[in-house]
Structure formats: structure tokens, C-alpha cells
N, CA and C atoms as an extended XYZ file, in Angstrom:
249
Properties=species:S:1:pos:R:3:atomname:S:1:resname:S:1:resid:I:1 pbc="F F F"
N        78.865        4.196       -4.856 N   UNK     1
C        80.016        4.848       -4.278 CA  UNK     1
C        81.272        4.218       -4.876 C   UNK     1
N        82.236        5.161       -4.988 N   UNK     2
C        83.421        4.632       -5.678 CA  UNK     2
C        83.906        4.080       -5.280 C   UNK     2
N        84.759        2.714       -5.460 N   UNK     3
C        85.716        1.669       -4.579 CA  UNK     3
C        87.026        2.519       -4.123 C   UNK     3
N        87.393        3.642       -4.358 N   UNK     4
C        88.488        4.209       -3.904 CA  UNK     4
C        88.010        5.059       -2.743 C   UNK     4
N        86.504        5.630       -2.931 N   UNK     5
C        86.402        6.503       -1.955 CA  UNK     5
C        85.811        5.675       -0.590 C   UNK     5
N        84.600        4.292       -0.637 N   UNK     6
C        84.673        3.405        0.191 CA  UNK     6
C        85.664        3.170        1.206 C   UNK     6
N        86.988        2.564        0.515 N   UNK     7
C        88.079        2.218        0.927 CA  UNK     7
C        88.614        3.363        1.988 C   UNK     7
N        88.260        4.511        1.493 N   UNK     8
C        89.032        5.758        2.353 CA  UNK     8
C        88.184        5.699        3.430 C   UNK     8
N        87.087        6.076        3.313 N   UNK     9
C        85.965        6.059        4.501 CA  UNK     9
C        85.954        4.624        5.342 C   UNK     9
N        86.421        3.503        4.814 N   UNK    10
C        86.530        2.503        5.533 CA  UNK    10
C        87.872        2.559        7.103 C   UNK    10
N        88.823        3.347        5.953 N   UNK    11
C        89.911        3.466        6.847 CA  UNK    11
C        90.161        4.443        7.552 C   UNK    11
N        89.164        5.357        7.954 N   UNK    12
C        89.546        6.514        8.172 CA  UNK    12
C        88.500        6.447        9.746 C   UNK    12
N        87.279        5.229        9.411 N   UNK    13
C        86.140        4.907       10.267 CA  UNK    13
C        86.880        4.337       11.414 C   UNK    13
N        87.855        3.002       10.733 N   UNK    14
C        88.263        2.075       11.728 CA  UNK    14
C        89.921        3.109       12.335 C   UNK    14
N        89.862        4.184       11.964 N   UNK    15
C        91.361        4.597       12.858 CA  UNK    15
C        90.416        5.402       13.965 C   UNK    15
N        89.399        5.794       13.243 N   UNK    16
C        88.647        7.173       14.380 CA  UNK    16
C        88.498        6.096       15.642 C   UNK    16
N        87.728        4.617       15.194 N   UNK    17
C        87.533        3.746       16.232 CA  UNK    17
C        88.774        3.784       17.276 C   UNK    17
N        90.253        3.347       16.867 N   UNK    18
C        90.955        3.126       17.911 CA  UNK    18
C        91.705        4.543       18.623 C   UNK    18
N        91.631        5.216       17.563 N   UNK    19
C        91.803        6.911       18.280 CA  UNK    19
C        91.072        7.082       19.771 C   UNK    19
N        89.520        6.976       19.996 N   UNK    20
C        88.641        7.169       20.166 CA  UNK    20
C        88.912        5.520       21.385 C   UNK    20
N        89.335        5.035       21.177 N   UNK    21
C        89.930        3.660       22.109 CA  UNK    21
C        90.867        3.924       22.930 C   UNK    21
N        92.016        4.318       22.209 N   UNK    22
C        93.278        5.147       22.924 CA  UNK    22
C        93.190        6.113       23.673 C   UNK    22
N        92.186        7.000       23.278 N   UNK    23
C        91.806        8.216       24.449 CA  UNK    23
C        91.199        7.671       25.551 C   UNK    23
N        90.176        6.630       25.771 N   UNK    24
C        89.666        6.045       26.705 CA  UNK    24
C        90.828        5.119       27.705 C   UNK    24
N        91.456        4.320       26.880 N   UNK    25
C        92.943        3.585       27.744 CA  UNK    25
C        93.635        4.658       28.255 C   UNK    25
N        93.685        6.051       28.158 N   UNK    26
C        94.829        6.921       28.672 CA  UNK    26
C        94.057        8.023       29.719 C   UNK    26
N        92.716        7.606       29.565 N   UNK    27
C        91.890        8.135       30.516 CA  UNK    27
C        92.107        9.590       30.317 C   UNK    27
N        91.779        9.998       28.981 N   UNK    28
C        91.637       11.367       28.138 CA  UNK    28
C        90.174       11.490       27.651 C   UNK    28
N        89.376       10.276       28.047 N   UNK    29
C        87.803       10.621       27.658 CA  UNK    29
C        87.103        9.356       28.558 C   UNK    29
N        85.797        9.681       28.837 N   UNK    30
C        84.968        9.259       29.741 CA  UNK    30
C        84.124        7.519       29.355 C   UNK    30
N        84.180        6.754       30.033 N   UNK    31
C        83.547        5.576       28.645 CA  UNK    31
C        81.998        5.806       28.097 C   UNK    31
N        81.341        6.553       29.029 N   UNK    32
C        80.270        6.855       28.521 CA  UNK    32
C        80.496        8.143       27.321 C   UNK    32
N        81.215        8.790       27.257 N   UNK    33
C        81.143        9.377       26.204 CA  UNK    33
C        81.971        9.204       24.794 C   UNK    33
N        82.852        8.072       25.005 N   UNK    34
C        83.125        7.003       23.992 CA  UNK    34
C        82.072        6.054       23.338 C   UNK    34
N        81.290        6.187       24.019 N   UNK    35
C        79.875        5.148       23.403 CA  UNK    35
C        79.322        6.047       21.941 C   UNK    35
N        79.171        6.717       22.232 N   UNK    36
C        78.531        7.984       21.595 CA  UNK    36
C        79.375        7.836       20.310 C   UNK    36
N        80.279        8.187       20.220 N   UNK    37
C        81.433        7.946       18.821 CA  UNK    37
C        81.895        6.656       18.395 C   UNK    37
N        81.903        5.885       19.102 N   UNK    38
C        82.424        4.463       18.725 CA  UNK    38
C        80.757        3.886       17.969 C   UNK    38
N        80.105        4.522       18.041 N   UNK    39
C        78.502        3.699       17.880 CA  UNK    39
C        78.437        4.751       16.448 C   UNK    39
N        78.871        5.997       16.293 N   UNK    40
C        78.858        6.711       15.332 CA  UNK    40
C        79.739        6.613       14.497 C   UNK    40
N        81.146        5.998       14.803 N   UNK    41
C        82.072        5.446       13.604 CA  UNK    41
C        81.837        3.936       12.945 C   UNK    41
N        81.331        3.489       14.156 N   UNK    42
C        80.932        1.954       14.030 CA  UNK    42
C        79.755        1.989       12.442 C   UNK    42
N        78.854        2.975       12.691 N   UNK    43
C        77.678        2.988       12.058 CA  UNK    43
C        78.378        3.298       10.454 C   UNK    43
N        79.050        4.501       10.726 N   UNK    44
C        79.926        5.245        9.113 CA  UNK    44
C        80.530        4.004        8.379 C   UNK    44
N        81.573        3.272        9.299 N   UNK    45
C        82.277        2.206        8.737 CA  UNK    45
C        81.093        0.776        8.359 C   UNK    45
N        79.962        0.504        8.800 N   UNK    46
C        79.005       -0.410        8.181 CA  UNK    46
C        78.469       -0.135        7.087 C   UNK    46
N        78.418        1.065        6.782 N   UNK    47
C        77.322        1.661        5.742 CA  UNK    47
C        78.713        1.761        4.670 C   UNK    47
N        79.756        2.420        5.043 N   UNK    48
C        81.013        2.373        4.149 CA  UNK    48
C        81.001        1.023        3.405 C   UNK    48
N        81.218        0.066        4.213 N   UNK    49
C        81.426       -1.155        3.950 CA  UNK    49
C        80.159       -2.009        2.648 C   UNK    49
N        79.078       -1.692        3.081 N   UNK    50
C        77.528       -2.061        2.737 CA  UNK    50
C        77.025       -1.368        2.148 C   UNK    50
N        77.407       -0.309        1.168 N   UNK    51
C        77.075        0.945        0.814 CA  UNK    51
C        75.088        1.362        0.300 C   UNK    51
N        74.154       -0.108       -0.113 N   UNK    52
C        72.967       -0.241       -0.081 CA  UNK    52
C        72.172       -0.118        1.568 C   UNK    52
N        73.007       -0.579        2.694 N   UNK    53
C        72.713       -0.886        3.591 CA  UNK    53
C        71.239        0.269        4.314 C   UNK    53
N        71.545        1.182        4.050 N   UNK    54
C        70.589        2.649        4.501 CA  UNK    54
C        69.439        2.296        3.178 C   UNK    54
N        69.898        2.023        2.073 N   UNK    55
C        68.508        2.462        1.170 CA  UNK    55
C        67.607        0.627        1.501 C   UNK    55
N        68.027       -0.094        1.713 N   UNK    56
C        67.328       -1.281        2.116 CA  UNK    56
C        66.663       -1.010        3.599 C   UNK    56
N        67.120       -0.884        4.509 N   UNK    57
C        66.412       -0.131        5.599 CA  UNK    57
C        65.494        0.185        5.576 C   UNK    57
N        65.932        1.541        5.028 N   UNK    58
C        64.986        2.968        4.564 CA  UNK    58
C        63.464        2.468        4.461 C   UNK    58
N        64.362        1.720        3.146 N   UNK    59
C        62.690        0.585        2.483 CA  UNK    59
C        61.689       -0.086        3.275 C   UNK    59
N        62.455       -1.001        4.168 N   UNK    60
C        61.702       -2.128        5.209 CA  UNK    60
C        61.315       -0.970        6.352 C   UNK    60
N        61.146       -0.082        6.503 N   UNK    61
C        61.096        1.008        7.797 CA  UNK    61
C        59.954        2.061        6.933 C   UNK    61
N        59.897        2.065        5.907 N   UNK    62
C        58.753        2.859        4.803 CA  UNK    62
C        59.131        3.925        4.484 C   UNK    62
N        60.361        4.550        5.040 N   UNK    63
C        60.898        6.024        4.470 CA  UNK    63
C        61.551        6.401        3.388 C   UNK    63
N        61.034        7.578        2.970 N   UNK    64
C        61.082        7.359        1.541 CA  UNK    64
C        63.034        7.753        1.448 C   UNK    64
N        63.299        8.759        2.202 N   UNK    65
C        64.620        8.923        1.468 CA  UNK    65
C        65.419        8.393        3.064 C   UNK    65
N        66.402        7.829        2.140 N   UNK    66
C        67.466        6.965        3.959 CA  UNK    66
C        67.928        8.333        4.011 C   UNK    66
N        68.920        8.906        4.179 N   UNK    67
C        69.475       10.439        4.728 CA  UNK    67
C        68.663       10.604        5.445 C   UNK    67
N        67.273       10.804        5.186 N   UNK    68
C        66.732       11.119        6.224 CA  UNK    68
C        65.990       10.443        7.898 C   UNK    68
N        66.372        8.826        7.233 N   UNK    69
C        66.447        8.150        8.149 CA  UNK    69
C        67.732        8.333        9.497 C   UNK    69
N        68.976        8.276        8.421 N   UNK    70
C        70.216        8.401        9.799 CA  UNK    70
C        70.293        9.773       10.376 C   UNK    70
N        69.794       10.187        9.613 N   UNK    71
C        69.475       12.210       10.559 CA  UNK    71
C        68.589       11.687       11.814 C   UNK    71
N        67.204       10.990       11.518 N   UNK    72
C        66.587       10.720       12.515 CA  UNK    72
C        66.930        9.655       13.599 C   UNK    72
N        67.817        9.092       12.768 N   UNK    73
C        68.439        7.745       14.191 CA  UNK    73
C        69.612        8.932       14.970 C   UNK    73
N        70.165        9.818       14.632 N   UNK    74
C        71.074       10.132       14.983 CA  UNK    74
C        70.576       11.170       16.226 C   UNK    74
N        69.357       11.916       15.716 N   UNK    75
C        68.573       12.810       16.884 CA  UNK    75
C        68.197       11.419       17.887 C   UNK    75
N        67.667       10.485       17.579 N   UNK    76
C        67.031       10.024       18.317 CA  UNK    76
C        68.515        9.173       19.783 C   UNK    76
N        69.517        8.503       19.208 N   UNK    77
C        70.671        8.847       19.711 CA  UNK    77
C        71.211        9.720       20.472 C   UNK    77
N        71.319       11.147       20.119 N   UNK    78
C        71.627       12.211       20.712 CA  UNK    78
C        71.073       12.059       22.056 C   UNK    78
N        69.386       12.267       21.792 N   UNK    79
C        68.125       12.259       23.020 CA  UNK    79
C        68.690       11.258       24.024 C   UNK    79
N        68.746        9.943       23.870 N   UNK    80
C        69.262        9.223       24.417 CA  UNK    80
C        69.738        9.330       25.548 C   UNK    80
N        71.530        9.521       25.059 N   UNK    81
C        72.213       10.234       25.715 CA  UNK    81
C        72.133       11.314       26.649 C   UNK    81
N        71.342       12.397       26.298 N   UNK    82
C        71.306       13.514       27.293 CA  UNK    82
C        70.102       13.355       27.925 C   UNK    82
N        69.200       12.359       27.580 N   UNK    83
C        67.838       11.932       28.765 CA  UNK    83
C        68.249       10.645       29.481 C   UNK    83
């Protein structure tokens, strides 16, 4: 990944974070449903940051392609939440 486009996705992760902070301090969103996005920007901005981070995973977890790993963490997330 390109160091310019990293950088964007880095900064764009950590504003969604305090956006997504600010709505919760002004009591414009619920804290349980701040979990949900703060755990999903949190995740964008690690992998931004770590950009191997998913294909090392992937590896130690046996799946062959990561994409299709965070599709499946992300259903499994979802479930979570609404069970």
C-alpha cells in the first residue's frame, strides 16, 4: 500500500474515531452502538497502520485469502451484536 494512501486512511480512521466520540459526549448516539464503529475504525486504522497485519493472520488462522477473513470477523461481529 502506498505511503500516501496509508497516511490518508490513517487519518481519516482516527477522525471517524473522535466523530463517533463526540456524538456519544453530546448524547447523539447510544454507547452500545458506538462500540460497533469505534471497534470497526479501530480495526481499519490497525491494519492501515500494519498493512501485512490481515495476510499474517490469515496465515496463522489457515485461510487462504485475508479479505475473506475480515468479511468473516465482521459477520461474526455483526451476529454479536444483534444476538
Amino acid at each position: 500500500m502506498n505511503l500516501l494512501l496509508r497516511l490518508f486512511v490513517s487519518i481519516t480512521a482516527a477522525f471517524f474515531v473522535f466523530f463517533i466520540i463526540n456524538l456519544v459526549k453530546n448524547k447523539k448516539l447510544s454507547e452500545s452502538g458506538s462500540l460497533l464503529w469505534i471497534s470497526f475504525a479501530s480495526v481499519i486504522l490497525i491494519c492501515s497502520i500494519f498493512p501485512k497485519l490481515p495476510d499474517t493472520v490469515a496465515k496463522i488462522l489457515g485461510i487462504y485469502y485475508p479479505a475473506s477473513m475480515l468479511f468473516f470477523l465482521s459477520i461474526i461481529g455483526f451476529l454479536q451484536i444483534n444476538g
